[in-house]
C-alpha positions as CSV (number, residue, x, y, z in Angstrom):
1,X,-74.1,18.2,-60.1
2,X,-72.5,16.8,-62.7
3,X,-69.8,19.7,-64.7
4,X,-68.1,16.8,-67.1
5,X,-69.3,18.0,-70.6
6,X,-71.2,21.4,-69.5
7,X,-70.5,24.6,-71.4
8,X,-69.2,27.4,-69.8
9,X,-68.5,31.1,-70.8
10,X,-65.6,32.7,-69.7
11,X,-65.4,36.6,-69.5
12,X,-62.1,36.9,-71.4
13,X,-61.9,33.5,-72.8
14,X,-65.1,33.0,-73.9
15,X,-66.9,29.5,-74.4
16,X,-65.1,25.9,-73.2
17,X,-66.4,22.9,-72.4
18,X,-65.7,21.0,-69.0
19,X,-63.5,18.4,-69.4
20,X,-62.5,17.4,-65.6
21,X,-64.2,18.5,-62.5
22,X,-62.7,17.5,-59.1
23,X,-64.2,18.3,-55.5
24,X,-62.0,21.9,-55.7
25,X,-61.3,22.5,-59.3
26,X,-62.2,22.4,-62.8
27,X,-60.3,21.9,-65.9
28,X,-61.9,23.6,-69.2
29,X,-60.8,23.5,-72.8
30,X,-61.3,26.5,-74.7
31,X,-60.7,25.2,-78.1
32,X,-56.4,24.9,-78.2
33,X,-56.3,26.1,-74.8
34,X,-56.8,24.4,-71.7
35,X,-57.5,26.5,-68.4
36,X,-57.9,25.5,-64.9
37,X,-60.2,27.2,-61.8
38,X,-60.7,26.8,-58.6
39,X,-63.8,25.5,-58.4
40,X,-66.8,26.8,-56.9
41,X,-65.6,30.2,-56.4
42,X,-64.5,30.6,-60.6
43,X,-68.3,30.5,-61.2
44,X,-68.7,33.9,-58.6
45,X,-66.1,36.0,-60.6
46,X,-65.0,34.2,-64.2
47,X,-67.3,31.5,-65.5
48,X,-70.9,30.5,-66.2
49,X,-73.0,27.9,-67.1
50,X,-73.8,29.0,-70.6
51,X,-77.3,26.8,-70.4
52,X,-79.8,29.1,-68.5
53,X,-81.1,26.4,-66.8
54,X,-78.6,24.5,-65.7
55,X,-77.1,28.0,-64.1
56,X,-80.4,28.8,-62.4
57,X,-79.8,24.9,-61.0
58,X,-76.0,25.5,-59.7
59,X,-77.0,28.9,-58.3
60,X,-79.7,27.1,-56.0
61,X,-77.4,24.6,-54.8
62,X,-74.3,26.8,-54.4
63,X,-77.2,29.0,-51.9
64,X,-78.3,26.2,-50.5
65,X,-74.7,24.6,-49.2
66,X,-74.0,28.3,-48.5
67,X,-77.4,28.4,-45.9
68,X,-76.0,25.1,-45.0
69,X,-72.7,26.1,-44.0
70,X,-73.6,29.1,-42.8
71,X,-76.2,27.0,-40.2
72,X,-73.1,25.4,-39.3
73,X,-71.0,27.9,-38.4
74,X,-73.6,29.5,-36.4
75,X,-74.4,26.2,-34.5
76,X,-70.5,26.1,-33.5
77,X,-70.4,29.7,-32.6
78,X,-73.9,29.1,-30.2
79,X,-71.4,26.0,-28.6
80,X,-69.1,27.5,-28.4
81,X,-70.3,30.5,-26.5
82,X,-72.9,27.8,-24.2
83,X,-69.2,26.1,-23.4
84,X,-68.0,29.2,-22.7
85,X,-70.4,30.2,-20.1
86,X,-70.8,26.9,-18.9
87,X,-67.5,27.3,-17.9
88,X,-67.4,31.0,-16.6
89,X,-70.4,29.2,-14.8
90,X,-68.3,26.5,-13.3
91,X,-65.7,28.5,-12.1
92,X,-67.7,31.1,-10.0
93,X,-69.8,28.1,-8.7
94,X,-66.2,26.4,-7.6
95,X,-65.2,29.5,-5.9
96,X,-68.9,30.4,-4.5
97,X,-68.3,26.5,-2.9
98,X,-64.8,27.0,-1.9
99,X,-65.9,30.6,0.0
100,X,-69.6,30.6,0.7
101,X,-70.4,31.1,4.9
102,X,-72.9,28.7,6.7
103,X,-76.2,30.8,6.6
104,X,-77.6,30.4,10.5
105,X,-81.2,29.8,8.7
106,X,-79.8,28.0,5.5
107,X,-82.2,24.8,5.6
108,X,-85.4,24.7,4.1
109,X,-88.9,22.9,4.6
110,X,-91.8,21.9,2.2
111,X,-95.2,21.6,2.8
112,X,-95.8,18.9,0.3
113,X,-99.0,18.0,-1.1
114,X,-101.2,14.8,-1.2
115,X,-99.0,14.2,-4.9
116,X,-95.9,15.1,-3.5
117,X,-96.3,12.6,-0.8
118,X,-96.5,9.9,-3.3
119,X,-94.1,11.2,-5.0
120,X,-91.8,12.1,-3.4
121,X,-89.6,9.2,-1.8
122,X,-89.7,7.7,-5.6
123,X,-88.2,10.9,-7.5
124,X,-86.3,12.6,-3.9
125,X,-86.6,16.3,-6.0
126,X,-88.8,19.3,-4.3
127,X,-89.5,22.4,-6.6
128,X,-89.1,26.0,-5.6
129,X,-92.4,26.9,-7.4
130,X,-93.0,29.9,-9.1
131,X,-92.6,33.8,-8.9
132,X,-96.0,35.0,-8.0
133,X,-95.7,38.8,-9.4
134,X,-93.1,41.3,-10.9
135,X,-90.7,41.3,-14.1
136,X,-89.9,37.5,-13.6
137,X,-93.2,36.5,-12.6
138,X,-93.7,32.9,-13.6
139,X,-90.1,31.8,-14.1
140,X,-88.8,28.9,-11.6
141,X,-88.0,30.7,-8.0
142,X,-84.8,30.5,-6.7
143,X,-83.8,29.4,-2.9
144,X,-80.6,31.4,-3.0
145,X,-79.4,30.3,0.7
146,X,-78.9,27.1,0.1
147,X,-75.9,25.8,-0.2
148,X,-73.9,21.9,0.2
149,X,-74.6,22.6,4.2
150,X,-78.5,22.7,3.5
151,X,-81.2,20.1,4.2
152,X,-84.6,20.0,3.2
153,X,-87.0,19.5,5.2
154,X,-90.4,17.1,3.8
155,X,-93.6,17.8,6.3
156,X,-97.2,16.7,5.4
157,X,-101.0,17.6,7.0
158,X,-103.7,14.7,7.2
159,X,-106.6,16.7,5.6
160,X,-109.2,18.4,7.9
161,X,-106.6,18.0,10.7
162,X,-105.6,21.4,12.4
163,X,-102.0,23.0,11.5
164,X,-100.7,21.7,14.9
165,X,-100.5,18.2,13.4
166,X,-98.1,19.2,11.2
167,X,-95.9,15.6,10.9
168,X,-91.9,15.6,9.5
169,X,-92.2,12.6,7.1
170,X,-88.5,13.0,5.7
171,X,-85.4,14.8,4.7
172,X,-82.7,15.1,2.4
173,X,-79.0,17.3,2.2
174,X,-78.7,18.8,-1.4
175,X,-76.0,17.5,-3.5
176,X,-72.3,18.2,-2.5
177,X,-72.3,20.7,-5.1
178,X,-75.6,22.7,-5.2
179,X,-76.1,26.2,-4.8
180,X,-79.4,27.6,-5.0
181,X,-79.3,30.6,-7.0
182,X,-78.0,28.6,-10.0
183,X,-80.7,26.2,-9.8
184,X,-82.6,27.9,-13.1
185,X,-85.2,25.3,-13.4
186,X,-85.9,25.4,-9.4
187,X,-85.7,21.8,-8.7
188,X,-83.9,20.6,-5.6
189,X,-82.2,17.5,-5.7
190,X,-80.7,14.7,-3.5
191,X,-77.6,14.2,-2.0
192,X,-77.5,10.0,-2.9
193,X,-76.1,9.3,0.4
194,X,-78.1,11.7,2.9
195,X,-82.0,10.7,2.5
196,X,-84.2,9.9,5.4
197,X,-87.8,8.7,4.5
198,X,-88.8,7.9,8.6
199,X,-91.5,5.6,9.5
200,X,-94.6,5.9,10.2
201,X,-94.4,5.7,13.5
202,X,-90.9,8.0,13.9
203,X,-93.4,10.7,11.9
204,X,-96.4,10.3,14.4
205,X,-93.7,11.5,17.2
206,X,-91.7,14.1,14.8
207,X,-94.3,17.5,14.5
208,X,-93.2,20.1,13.0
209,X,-94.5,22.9,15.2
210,X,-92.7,21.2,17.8
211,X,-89.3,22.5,16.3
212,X,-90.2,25.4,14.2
213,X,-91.0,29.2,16.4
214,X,-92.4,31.9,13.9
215,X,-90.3,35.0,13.7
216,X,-93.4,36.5,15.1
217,X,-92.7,34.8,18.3
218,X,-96.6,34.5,18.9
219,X,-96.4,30.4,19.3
220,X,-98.7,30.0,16.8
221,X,-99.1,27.2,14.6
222,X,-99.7,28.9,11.1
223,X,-99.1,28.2,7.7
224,X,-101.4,30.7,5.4
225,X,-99.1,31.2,2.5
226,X,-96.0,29.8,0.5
227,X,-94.5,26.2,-0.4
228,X,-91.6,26.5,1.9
229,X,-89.8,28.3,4.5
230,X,-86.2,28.8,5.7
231,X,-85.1,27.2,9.0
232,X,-82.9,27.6,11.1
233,X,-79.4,25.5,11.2
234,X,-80.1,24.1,14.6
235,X,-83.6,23.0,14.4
236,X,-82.6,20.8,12.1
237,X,-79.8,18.8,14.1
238,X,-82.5,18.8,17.1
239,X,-85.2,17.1,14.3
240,X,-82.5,14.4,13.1
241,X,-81.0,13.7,16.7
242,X,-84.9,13.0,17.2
243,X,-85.5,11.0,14.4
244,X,-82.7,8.7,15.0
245,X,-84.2,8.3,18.9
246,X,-87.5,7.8,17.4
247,X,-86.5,5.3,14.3
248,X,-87.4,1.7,15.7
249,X,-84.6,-0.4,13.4
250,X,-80.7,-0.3,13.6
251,X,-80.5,0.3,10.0
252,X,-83.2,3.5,10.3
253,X,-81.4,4.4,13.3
254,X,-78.0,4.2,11.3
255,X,-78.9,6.4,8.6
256,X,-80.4,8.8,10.5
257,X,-77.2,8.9,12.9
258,X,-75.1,9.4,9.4
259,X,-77.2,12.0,8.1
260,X,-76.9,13.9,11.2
261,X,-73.0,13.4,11.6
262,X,-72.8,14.9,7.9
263,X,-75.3,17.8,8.7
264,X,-73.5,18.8,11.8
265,X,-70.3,18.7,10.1
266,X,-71.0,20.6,7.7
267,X,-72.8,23.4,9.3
268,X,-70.3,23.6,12.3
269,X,-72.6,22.2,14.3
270,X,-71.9,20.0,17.4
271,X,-74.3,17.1,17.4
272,X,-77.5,17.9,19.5
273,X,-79.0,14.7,22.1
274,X,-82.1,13.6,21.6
275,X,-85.3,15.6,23.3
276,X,-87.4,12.4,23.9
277,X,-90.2,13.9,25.3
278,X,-90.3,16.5,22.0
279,X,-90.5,20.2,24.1
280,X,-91.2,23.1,22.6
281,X,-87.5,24.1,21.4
282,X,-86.6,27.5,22.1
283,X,-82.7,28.0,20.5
């Protein structure tokens, strides 16, 4: 808005006329006298715009870039507090990694569906699915035993084919620095550099229920309920020690071998033979 020329009225001065107005201040003659303001905040306490409209106009603007500011400040407040627990965030997650104890039953396995089978080996992310029921019924579940140490476990069923068929198709580690019970959104990533998509063939020899006894100790092969289920540690070197027999190329048989050196290490494990023949393992 252009002040050069405006009349204003002055509580003890009375009526003057603009003559300069600069970004923070105003300079207004009031006849022989010449006064300058600090300019906007003269027009809360001293001045006003002696044309009615032209006041109503300044009022809206100075609320306006008042809204504006003040949509500012809180934007940097809300930043700063979202750096602020980003970092409080950072800092228990860095000691939670520099403390946390290997879980004997820290790795996990999926059931995946006929879309997660395609999709899988392209996007290398499993979801902890939903809470079924309670206060936070809905929001993204949390697998809060995993930890760097943990692998996931990918398994697939040929439809119509009995739960005893059960095939391992793959297997990643989690990323170096994952832990579960930050993982808001529920997805579970992959570690880059541990990933193990076997072959068809490697999978035909690889079932599940093979590896995997049921707390119940009943030998059964079931599966009613639930996306996933914790594992045990062990079972898990057995499967990759396995898979690395079962791979038919060096470079399968490589990454396998690498994926299971890294697992082992980090679940103070040492690494397990091969089973061959696939018994029922009992550890």
């Amino acid at each position: 808005m252009d002040f050069i020329g405006k009349k204003v009225t002055h509580k003890t001065f009375g009526e003057g006329t603009v003559t300069k107005h600069e970004e923070d201040s105003l300079e207004v003659s009031f006849g022989t006298e010449t006064k300058f303001f600090i300019f906007p905040d003269a027009f809360e306490k001293f001045l006003t715009l002696s044309d009615p409209t032209e006041a109503q106009q300044f009022h809206d603007l100075t609320v306006a870039k008042e809204q504006i500011m003040q949509a500012e400040q809180l934007k940097a407040q809300e930043e700063a507090t979202l750096r602020r627990t980003k970092q409080e965030r950072q800092v228990t997650k860095e000691k939670l990694l520099s403390t946390y104890k290997v879980h004997p039953k820290s790795q996990v396995v999926f059931r995946c569906d006929a879309t997660e089978q395609k999709e899988i080996f392209t996007t290398w992310t499993m979801f902890a699915g939903t809470i079924k029921s309670g206060v936070h019924k809905g929001e993204p579940s949390k697998l809060i035993r995993l930890y760097p140490n943990s692998a996931v476990l990918l398994t697939a069923l040929a439809h119509g084919r009995p739960e005893e068929e059960r095939r391992i198709i793959g297997a990643y580690m989690v990323p170096a620095n994952y832990i579960g019970k930050f993982a808001t959104n529920g997805a579970i990533p992959a570690n880059e550099s541990y990933k193990l998509q076997l072959s068809t063939e490697a999978s035909k020899q690889l079932l599940f229920w093979n590896y995997y006894t049921s707390d119940k100790g009943n030998g059964k092969a079931t599966w009613n309920s639930g996306k996933h289920r914790y594992f045990d540690n062990e079972w898990m070197a057995q499967i990759l020690a396995d898979a690395e027999h079962f791979e038919e190329t060096s470079e399968q048989k490589e990454q396998a071998a690498k994926f299971l050196a890294y697992f082992c290490k980090l679940n103070e494990l040492h690494p397990p033979k091969s089973t061959k023949n696939q018994p029922q393992l009992t550890l």
